[in-house]
C-alpha positions as CSV (number, residue, x, y, z in Angstrom):
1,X,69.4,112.8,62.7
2,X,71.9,115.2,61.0
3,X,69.6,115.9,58.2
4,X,66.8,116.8,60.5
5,X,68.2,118.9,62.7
6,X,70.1,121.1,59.4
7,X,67.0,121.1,57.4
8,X,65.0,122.2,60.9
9,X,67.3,124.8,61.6
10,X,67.4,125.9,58.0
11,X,64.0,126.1,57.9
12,X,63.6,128.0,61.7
13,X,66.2,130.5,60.2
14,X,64.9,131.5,56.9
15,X,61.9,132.9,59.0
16,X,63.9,135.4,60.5
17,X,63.4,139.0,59.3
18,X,66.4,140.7,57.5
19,X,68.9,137.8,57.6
20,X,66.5,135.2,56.6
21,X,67.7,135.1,53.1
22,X,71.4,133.6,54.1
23,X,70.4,129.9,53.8
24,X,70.0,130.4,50.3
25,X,73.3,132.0,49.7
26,X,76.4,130.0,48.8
27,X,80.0,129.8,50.2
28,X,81.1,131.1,46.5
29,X,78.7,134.5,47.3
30,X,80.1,135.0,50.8
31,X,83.7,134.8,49.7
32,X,82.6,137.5,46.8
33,X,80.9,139.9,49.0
34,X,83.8,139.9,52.1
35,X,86.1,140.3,49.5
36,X,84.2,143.4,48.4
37,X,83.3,144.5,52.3
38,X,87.2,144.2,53.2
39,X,88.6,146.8,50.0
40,X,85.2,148.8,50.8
41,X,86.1,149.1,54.4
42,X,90.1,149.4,53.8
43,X,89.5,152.5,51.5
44,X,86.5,153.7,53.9
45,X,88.7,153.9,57.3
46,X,91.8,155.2,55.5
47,X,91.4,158.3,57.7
48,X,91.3,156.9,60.8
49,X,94.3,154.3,60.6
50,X,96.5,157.4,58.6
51,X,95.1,160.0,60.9
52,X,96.4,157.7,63.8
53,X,100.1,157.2,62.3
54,X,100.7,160.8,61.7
55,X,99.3,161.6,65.3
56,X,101.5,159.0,66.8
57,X,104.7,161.6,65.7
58,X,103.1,164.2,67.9
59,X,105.1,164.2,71.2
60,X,101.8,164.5,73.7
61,X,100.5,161.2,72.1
62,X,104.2,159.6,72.5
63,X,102.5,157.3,75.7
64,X,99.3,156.4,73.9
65,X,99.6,153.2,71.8
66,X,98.3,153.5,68.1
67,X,94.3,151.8,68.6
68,X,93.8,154.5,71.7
69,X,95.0,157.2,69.0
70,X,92.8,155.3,66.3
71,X,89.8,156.0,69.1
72,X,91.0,159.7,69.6
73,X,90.5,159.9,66.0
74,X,86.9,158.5,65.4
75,X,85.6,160.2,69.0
76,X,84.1,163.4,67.3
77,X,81.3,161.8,65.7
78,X,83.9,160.9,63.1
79,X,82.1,157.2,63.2
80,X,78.5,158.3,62.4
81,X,79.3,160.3,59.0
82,X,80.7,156.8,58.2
83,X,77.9,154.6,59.1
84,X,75.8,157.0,56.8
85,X,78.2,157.2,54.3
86,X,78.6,153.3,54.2
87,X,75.3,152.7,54.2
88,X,74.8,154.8,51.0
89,X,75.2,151.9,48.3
90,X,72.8,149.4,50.2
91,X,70.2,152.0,48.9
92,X,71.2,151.3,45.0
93,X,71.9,147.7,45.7
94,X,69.0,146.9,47.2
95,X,66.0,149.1,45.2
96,X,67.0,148.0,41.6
97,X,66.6,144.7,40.1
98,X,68.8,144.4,37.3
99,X,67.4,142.4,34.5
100,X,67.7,138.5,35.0
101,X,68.0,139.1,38.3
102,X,65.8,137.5,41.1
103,X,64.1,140.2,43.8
104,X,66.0,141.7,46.3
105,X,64.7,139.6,49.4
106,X,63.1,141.5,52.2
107,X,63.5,145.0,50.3
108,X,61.3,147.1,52.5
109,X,62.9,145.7,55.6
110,X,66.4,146.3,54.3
111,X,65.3,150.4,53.3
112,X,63.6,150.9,56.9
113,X,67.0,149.7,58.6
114,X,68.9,151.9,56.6
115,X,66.7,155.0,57.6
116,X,66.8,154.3,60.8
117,X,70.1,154.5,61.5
118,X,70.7,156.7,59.0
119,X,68.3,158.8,61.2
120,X,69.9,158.4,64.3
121,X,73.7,158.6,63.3
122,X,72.8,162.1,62.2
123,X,70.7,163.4,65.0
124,X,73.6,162.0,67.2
125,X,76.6,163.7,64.9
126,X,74.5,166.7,64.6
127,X,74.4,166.7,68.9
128,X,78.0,166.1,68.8
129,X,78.7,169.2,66.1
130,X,76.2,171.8,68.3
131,X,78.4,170.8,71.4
132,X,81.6,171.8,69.7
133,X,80.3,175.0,68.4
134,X,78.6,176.4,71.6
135,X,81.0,174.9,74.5
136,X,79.3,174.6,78.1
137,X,75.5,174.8,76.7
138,X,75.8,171.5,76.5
139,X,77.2,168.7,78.5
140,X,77.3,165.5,76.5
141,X,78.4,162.0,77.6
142,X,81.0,161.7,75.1
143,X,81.6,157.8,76.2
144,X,78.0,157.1,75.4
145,X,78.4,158.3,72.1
146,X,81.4,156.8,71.2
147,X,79.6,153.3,72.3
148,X,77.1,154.5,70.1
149,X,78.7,155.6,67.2
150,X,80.5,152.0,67.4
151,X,77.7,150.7,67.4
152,X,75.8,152.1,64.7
153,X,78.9,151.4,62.3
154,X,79.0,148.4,63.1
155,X,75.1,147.3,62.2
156,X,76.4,149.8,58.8
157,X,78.7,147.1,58.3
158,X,76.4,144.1,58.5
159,X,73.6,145.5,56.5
160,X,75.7,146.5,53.5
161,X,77.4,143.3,53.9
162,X,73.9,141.7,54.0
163,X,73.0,143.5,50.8
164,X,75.7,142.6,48.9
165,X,75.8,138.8,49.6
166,X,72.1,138.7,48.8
167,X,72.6,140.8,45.6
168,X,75.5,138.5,44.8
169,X,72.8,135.1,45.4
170,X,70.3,137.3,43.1
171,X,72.5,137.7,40.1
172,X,73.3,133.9,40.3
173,X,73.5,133.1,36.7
174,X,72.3,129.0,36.0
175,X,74.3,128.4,32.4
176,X,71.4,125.0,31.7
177,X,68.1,127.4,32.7
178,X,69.7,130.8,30.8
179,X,70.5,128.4,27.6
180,X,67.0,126.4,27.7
181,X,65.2,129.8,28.4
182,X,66.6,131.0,25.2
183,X,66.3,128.1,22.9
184,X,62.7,128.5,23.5
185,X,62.5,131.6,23.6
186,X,64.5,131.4,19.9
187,X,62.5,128.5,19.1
188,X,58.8,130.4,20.0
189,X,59.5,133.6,17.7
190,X,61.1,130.7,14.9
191,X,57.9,129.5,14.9
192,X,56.0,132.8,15.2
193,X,57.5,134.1,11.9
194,X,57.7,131.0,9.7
195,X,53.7,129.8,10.6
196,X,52.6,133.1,9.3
């Protein structure tokens, strides 16, 4: 009963657009690509936790505990130059096949994502940026943007994690079908050049 229910579920969720491709990927490429998401994100946010602990010296931020000054530091749009920035590799990974490897799984999906929000992070930083420089023209609901921009990073997150667990499953390398592929590929030109 088990069985069923896995293999139904398995089957239900490979269907779904974007993450679809997850059932096929192993436990050995998820620990590979959140080891490579947590240094990426570590060296990614260094501003914002640094920024924070050098703030926290400043006397007016002596009552604010060090995740409100983190939130201080990512609240002028700060978050949205990220999410585009982060999002950057998910283009290379994603649009080239290296050699041996299988297809990037749901490609065109993965690109269309990535402009989206690459669309709308800018469009909202660019909103933000035009506030600063011409105070009281416009009047901009700085809580909905931080929301926003939170979320946007987040959903950065997730879709370069879900390009690099896929690209990890793609470059799978199978030591018995690599080493029978080329013994006959060997054995075919062998035989090409000696029945001449």
């Amino acid at each position: 009963m088990a069985g069923k229910l896995l293999h139904w579920f398995q089957n239900f969720w490979q269907r779904l657009p974007l993450v679809g491709y997850l059932v096929y990927c192993t436990r050995k490429n998820h620990a590979e690509a959140m080891r490579e998401l947590f240094v990426t994100l570590l060296f990614s946010t260094t501003t914002f936790w640094i920024s924070a602990l050098i703030l926290q010296a400043f006397m007016q931020n002596a009552g604010m505990n060090y995740f409100a000054i983190i939130k201080t530091t990512a609240n002028a749009g700060q978050l949205f130059i990220f999410a585009v920035s982060f999002m950057g590799p998910v283009f290379l990974l994603a649009g080239d096949d290296p050699p041996k490897a299988k297809n990037f799984p749901n490609r065109g999906l993965h690109f269309i994502v990535l402009f989206v929000l690459a669309i709308i992070a800018s469009c909202f930083y660019a909103l933000q940026l035009g506030a600063k420089q011409f105070p009281g023209s416009m009047m901009l609901d700085s809580h909905f943007l931080m929301n926003t921009s939170m979320v946007i990073a987040a959903l950065a997150i997730a879709l370069r994690y879900l390009t690099v667990v896929y690209r990890k499953n793609t470059l799978y390398f199978d030591p018995n079908v690599e080493m029978v592929e080329r013994t006959t590929e060997f054995a075919d030109q062998f035989a090409r050049r000696h029945s001449a």
